[in-house]
N, C-alpha and C positions, 0 to 999 in steps of 0.2 A: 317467452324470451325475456331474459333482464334486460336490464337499462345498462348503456355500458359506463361507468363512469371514467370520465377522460380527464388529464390535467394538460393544461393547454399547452405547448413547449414553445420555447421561443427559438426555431430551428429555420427559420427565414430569415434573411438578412443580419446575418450574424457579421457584426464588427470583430474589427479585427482585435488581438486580444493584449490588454495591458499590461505589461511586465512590473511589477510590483518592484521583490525586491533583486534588485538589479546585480546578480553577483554570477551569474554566466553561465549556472549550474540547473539540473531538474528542470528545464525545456518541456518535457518530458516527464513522465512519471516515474520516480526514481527504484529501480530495481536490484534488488540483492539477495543478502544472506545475514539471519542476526541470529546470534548463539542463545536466546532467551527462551525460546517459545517452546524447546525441546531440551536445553542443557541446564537453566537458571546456574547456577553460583558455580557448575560445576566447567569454569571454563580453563586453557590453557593452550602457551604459546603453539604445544605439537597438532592440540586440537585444531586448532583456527590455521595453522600451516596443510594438514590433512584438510582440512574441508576448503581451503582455495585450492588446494590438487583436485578435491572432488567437482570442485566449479566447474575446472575446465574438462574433465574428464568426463564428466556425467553428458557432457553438452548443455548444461545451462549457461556458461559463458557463452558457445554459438547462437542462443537464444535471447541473449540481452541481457544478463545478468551476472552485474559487474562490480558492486559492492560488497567487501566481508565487513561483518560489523561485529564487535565487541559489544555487550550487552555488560549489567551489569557484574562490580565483586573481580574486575582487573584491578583496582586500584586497593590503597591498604590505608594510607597516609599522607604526608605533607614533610618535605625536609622541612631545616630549622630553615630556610628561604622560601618555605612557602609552597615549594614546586611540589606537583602532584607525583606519589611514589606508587610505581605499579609493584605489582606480587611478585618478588626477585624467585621465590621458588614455583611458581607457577610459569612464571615468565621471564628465564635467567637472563635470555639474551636483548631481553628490551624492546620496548615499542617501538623505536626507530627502523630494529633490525628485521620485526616482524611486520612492518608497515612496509619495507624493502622485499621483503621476501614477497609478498600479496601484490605488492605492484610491478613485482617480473614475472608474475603471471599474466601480466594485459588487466588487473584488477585491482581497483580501488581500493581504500581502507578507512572501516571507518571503528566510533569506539561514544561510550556512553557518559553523561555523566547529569547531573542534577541541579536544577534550578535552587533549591534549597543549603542548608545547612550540610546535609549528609544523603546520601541517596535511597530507594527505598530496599536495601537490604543492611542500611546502613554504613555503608565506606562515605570518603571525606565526599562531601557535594561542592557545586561549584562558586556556591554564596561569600562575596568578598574576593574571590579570586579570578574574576570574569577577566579580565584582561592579562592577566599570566598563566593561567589556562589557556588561552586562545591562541598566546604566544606558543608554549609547549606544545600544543595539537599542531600547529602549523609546522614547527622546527621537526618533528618526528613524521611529516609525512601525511597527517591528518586527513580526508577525502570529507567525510563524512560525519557530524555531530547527535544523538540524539540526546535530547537534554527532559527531564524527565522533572514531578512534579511533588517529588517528596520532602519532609522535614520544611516546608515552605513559611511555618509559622505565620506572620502576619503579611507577609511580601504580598505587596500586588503584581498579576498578572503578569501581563502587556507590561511593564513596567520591567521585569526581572528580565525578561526574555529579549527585552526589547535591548537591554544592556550586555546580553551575551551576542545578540547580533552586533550590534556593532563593534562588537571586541575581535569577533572573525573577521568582520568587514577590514580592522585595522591592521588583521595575522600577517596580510601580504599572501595570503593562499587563499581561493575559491573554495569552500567546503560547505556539502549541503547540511540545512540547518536544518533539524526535526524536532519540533516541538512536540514533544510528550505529555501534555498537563490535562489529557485527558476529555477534554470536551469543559473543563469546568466554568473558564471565563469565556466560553464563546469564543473559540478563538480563530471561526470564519468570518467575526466581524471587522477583525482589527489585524490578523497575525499576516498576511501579505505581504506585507509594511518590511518584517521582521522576519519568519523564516521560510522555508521551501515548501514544509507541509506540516501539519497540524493536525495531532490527534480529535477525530469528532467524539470519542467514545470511553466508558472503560475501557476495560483489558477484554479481549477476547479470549474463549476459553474453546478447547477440543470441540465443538458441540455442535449438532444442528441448531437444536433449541432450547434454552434455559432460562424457565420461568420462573425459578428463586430470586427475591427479590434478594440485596447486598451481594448479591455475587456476579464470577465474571459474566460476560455475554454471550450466547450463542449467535450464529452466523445470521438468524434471520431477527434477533433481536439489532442486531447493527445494523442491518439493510435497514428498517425498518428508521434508525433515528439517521439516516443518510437522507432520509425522503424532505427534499424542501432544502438543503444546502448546495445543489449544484450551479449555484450561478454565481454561488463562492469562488472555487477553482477555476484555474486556467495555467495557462505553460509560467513555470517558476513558480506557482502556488497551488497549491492540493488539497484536499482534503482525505484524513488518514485515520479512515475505518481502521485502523492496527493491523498486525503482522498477520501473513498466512498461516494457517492449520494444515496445508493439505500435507496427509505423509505422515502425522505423527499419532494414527490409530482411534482416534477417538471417533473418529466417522467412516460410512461407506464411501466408495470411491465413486459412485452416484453424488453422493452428499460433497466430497470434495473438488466432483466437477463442476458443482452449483456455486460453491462456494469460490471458488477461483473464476470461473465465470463472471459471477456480479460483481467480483472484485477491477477486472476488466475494464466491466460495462459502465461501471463508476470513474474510471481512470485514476484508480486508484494505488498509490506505492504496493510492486509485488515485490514483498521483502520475506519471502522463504523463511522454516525455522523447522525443519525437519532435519534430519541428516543425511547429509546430500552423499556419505561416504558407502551407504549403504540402502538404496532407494532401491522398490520394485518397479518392474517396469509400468505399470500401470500407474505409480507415485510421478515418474519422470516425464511418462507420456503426460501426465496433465498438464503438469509444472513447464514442462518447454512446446506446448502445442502454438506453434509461430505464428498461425492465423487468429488463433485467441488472444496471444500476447499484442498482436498488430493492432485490434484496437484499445488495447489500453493506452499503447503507446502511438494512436492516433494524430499525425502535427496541430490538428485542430484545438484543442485540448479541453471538448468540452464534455465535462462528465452529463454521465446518464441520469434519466429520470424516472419514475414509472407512472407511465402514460395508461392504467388500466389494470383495475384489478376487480376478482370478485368472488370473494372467500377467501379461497384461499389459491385462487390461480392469479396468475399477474402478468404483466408485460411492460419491462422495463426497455429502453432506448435510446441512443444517443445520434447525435449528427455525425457524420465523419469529412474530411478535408476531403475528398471527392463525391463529395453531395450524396453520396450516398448515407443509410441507419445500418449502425447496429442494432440489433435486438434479442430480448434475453424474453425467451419466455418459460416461467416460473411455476414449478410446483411445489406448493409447500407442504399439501397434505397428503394424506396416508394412504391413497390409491391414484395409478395414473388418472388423468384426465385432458382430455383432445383441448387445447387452448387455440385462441384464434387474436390474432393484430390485426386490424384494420389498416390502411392507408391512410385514413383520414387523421387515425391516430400519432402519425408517425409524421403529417406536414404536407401530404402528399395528397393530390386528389384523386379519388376511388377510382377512375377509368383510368388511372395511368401503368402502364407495364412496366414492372419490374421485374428484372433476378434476383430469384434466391440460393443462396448458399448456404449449407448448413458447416460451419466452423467446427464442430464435434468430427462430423463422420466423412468431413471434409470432400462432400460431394455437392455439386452444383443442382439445385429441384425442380430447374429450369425459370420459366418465366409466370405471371401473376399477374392479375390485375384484382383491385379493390380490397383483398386481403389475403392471406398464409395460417394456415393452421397447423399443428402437428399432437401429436400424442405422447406427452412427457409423462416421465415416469416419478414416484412418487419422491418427493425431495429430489427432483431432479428441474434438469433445466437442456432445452432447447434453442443453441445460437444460431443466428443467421444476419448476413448480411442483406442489405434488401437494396438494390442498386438501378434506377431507370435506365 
């Protein structure tokens, strides 16, 4: 038998949680739709109106998911006052009207733009224009910001970002802030302060796993730099592994129930970037499964940690607002293998009875005491709630 290695959690006597920065918005883990992960440059006003039709039609609106977001390569320019000029041929009838159109759907809107000089495909960034920016996002309807970490030259951090927060704070409109800069300046030490959530990471890429150094990430190379940040987040601040994959082909649907899984388990933004206008049902079923979404979107708001691993099996788990765990148990390699959680792992003492539920096949496995095991499949993963 191994030794189990445990990391201790701090799942007893949990204080109640501190609202950082105070603008009314992301409670909760903020959920959507960003045109980046599947469209890059190729965006436009019929597109983004077709995929808030798909929102609500698919059933991801029923499921929680309430923001369209404009990624980059909407914008073009700057009039001679300065104002940011979106793509009149891609977008004839304007941000206003398209930010109308999205919010009589019952759905928010949101749109991209750059801490730097120019953003990183190159259109104007938001460097020097933080407060008339902020202005314009708010007068057209704005829900949602992701501000991103290109052309940044010598800027500091905390400092640039900290300067577009409070240009929203002065909009007159609650809109959530995304900080995009990547994981560079740490920005679970300081960004609270400043915005809703914060990228920990590069960019993530299609992948289970990618061990090319300079390139994007694969899904278990992100979990992996999530480990030892969760006592960052809490309700109005996040931490933001980046956008989901699931749906857009590059992995098995094993792989992107893993992969939306520990996105979950971390209480992490489920921000969609498939095409929601033409999803198979096995894409949809992952993406709207209500009992997986529920603990992302747990009132508690305290993300997951992994409590146990050993090779390449794992056992990731979070508290939930009625005392009960989530728990994610985790195969990363290349044949199934039986994984087992302890109680003791999870805060709880070994003789105590517990229900399990399994949140995948959405069946109750009855009751347990001292631990739960199950036989996950390879790059696969096993949810369950575990409740006295």
């Amino acid at each position: 038998m191994h030794s189990r290695l445990v990391v201790a959690l701090s799942f007893v006597c949990v204080a109640a949680p501190v609202f950082a920065l105070d603008n009314g918005v992301a409670r909760t883990p903020p959920m959507g739709w960003n045109s980046w992960n599947k469209f890059g440059c190729n965006v436009s006003e019929k597109m983004i109106r077709e995929m808030a039709d798909a929102v609500v039609t698919s059933g991801m609106k029923d499921a929680g998911y309430n923001y369209v977001v404009i990624d980059d390569c909407w914008q073009v320019s700057r009039d001679p006052e300065g104002n940011i000029v979106a793509d009149a041929e891609r977008f004839p009838s304007g941000m206003k009207a398209l930010a109308d159109y999205v919010h009589s759907k019952g759905l928010k809107f949101g749109l991209y733009s750059d801490a730097g000089t120019k953003t990183c495909q190159g259109r104007p960034g938001g460097r020097g224009y933080e407060y008339q920016d902020a202005r314009q996002y708010a007068a057209w309807g704005v829900d949602y910001l992701k501000y991103d970490w290109c052309s940044h030259s010598t800027q500091d951090g905390p400092s640039s970002y900290a300067l577009m927060s409070d240009a929203l704070k002065q909009s007159g409109r609650p809109i959530v802030f995304s900080l995009c800069e990547w994981g560079s300046n740490k920005p679970w030490l300081w960004a609270r302060d400043v915005g809703n959530l914060w990228r920990t990471t590069g960019d993530i890429q299609d992948k289970w796993s990618n061990d090319k150094k300079g390139q994007s990430l694969g899904v278990v190379q992100i979990l992996d730099l999530q480990d030892g940040l969760a006592s960052y987040a809490g309700p109005g601040h996040w931490n933001d592994p980046d956008m989901l994959e699931v749906g857009n082909g590059g992995m098995t649907s094993e792989e992107y129930r893993a992969h939306f899984s520990m996105w979950c388990l971390l209480a992490a933004p489920l921000i969609a970037g498939n095409d929601l206008r033409s999803m198979p049902a096995d894409t949809r079923d992952i993406l709207t499964n209500k009992e997986v979404i529920a603990i992302d979107q747990d009132s508690l708001g305290m993300e997951g940690r992994r409590v146990w691993r050993n090779g390449d099996t794992e056992v990731w788990a979070r508290p939930l607002a009625d005392g009960g765990r989530a728990v994610a148990l985790l195969n990363r390699g290349s044949s199934a293998a039986t994984i087992e959680v302890q109680w003791t792992d999870l805060g709880y003492p070994g003789h105590l009875s517990a229900k399990v539920r399994d949140l995948w096949a959405k069946q109750d496995r009855g009751a347990f005491t001292k631990s739960f095991s199950a036989v996950v499949p390879s790059h696969g993963v096993v949810m369950v709630t575990v409740k006295p």
